[in-house]
TORTOR-91277 format. One line per field, with one value per residue: residue in three letters; x, y, z of N, C-alpha, C in turn. Coordinates in Angstrom, 3 decimals. Each point is the difference from the previous one (the first is absolute). Layout:
// residues N
nuke <- [ALA / ...];
nxx <- [X / ...];
nyy <- [Y / ...];
nzz <- [Z / ...];
caxx <- [X / ...];
cayy <- [Y / ...];
cazz <- [Z / ...];
cxx <- [X / ...];
cyy <- [Y / ...];
czz <- [Z / ...];
//
This chain:
// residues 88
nuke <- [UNK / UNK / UNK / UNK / UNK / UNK / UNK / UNK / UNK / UNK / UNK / UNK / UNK / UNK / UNK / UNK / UNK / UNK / UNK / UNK / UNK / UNK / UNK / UNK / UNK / UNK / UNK / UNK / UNK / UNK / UNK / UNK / UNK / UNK / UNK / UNK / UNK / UNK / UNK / UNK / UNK / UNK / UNK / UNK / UNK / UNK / UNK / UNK / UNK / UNK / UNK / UNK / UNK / UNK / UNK / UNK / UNK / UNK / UNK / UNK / UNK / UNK / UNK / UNK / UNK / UNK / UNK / UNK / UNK / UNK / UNK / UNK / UNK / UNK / UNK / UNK / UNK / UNK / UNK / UNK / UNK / UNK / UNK / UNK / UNK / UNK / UNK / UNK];
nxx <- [9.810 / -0.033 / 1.891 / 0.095 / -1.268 / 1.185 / 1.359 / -0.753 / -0.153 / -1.258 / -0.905 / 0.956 / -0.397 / 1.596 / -0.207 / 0.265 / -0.469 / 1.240 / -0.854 / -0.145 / -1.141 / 0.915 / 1.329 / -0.864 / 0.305 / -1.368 / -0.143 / 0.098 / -1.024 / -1.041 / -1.156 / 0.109 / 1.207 / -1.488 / -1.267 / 1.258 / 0.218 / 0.671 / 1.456 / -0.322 / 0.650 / -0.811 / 1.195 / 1.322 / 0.944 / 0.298 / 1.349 / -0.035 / 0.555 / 0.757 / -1.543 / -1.112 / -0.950 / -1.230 / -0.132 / -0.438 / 1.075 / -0.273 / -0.915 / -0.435 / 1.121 / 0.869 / 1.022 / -0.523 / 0.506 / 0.662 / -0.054 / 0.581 / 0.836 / 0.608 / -0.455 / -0.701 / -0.636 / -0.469 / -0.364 / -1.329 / -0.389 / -0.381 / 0.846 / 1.011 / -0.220 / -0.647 / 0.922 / -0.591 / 0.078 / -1.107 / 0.619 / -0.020];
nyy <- [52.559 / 0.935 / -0.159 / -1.430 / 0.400 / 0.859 / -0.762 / -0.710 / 0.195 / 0.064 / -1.119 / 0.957 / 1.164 / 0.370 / 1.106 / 1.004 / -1.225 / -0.020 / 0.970 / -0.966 / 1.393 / 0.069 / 0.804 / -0.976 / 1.862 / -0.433 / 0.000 / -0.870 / 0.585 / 0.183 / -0.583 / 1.370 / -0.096 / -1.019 / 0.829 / 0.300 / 0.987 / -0.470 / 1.155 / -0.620 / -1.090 / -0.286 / 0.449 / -0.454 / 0.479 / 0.462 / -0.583 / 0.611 / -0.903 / -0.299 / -0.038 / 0.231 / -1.206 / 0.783 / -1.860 / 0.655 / 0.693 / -0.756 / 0.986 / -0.413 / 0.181 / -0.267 / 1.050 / 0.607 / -0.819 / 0.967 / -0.216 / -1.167 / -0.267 / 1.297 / -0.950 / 1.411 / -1.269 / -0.882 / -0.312 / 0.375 / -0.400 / -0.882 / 0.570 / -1.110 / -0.905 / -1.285 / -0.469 / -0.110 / -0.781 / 0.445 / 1.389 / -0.595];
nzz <- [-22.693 / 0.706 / -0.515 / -0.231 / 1.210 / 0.665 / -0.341 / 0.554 / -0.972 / -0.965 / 0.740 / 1.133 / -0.255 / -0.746 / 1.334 / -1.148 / -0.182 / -0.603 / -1.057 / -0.230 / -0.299 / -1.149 / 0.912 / 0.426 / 0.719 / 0.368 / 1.359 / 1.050 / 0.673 / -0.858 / 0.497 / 0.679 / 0.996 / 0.476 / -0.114 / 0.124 / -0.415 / -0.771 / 0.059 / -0.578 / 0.294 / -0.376 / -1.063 / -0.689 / 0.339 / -1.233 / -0.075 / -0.904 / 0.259 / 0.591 / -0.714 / 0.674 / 0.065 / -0.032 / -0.144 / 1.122 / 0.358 / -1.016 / -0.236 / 1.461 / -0.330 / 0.962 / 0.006 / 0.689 / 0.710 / 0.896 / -0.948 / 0.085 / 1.420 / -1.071 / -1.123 / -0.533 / 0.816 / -0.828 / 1.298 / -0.107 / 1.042 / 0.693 / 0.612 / -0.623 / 1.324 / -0.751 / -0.173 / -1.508 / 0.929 / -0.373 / 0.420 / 0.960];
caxx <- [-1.275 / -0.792 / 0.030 / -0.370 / -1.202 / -0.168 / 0.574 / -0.519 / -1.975 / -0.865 / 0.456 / 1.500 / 0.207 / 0.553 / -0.079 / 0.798 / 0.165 / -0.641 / -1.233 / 0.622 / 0.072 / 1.191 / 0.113 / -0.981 / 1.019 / -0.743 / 0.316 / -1.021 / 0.206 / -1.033 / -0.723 / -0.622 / 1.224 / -0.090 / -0.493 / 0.456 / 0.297 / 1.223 / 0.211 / 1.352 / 0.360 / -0.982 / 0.925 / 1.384 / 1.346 / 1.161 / 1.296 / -0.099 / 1.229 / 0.285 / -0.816 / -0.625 / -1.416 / -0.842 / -0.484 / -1.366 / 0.079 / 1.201 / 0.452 / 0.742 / 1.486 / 1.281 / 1.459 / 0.628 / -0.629 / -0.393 / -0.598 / -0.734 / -0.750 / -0.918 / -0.772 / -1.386 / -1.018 / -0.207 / -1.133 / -0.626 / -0.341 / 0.157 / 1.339 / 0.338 / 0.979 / 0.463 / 0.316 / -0.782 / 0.422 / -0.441 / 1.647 / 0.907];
cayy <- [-0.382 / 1.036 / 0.989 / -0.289 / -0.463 / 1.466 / -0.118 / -0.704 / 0.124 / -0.365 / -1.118 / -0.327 / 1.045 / 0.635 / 1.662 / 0.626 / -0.825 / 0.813 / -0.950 / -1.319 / 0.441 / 0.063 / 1.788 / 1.041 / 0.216 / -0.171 / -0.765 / -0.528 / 0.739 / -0.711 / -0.429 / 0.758 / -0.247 / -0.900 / 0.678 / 1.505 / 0.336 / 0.282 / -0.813 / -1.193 / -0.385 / -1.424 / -0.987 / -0.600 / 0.475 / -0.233 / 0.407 / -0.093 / 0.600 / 1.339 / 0.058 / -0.083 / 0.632 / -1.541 / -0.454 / 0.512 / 1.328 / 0.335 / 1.532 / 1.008 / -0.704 / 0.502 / -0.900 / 0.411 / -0.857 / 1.013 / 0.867 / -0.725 / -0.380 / 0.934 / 0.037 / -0.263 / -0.634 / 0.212 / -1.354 / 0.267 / -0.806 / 0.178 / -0.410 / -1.334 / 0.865 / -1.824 / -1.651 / -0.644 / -1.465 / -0.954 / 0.636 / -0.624];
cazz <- [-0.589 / 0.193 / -1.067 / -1.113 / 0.062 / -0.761 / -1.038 / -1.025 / -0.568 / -0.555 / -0.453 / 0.255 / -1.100 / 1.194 / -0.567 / -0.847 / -1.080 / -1.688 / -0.767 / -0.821 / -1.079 / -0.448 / -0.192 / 1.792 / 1.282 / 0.820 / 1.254 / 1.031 / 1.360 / 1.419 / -0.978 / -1.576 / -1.199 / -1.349 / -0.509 / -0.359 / -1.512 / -0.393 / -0.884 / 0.040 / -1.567 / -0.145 / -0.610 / 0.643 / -0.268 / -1.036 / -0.338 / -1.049 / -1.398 / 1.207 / 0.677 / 1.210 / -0.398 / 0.346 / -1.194 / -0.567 / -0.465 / -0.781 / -0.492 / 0.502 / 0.313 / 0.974 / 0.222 / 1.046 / 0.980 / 0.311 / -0.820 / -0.190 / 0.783 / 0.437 / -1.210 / 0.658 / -0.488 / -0.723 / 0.151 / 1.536 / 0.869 / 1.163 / 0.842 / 0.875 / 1.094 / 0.718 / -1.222 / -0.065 / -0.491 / -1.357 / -0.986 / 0.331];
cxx <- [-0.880 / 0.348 / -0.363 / -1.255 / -0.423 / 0.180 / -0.773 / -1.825 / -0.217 / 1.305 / 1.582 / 0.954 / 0.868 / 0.059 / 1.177 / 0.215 / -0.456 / -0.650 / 1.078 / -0.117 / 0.844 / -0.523 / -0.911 / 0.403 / -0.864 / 0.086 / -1.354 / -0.371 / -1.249 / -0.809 / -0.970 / 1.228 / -0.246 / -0.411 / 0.700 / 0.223 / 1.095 / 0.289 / 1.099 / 0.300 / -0.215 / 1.101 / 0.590 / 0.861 / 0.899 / 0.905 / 0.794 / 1.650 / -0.069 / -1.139 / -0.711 / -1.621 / -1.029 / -0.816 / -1.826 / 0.644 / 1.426 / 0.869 / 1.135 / 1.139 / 0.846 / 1.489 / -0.105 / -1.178 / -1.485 / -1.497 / -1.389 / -1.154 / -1.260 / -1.149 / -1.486 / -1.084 / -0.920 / -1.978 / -0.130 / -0.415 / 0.250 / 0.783 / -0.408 / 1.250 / 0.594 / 0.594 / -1.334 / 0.512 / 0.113 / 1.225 / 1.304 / 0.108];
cyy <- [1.212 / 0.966 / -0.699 / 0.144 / 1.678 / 0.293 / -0.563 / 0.457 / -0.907 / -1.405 / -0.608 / 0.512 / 0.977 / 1.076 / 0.153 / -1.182 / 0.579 / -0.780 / -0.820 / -0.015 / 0.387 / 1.693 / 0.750 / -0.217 / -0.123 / -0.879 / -0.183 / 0.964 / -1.158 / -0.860 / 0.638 / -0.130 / -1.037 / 0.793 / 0.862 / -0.404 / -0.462 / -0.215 / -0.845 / -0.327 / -1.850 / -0.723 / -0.548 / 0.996 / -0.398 / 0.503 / -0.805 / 1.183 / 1.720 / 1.044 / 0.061 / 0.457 / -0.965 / 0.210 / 0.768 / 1.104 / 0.060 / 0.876 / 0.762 / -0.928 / 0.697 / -1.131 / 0.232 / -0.320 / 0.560 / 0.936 / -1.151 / -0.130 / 1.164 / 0.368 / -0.387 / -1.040 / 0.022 / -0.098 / 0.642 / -1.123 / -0.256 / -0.706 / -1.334 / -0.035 / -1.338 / -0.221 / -0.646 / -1.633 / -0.778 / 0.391 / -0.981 / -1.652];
czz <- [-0.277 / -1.112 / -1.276 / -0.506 / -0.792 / -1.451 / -1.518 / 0.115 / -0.751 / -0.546 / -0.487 / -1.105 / 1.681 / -0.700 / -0.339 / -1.328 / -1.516 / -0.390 / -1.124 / -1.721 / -0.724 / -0.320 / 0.496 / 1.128 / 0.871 / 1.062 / 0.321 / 0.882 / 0.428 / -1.071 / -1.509 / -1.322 / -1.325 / -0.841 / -1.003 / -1.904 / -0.368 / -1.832 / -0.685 / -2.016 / 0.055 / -0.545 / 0.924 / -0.215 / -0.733 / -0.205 / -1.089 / -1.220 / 1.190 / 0.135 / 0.862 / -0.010 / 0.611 / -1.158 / -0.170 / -0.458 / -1.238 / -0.858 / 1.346 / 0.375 / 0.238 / 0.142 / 1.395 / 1.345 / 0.785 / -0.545 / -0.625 / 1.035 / 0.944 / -1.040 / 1.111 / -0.497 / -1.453 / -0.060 / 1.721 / 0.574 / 1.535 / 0.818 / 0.721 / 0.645 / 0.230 / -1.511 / -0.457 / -0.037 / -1.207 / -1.358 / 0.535 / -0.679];
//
């Protein structure tokens, strides 16, 4: 009980949890972690005729997986660390 009670902050958010933003490497440490910057890509992910892109960013396209998943944010904002429900 005592480690979960460590494990977990601001409202059952567990430390080291990535922000849920699509292509921000940002984690949890404590509660200033809501706060923080990031940046991410607001689309969906497309694959597309051996392609690979997100639909906000369609000029930059890749075959190669990898390369995709290292395409920097397109859209600043601030790191969400829960599932918004209301996407489900």
């Amino acid at each position: 009980e005592a480690q979960a009670a460590e494990d977990e902050e601001g409202g059952g958010i567990k430390v080291g949890t990535q922000c849920k933003n699509n292509a921000c490497q940002n984690t949890y440490v404590d509660e200033g972690s809501l706060a923080m910057q990031c940046v991410y890509h607001p689309g969906a992910p497309v694959f597309h005729e051996g392609y690979k892109f997100w639909s906000c960013c369609r000029k930059k396209r890749t075959t190669e997986f990898s390369e995709f998943l290292s395409f920097t944010g397109c859209t600043t904002g601030t790191c969400t660390f829960q599932d918004d429900p209301s996407k489900k």
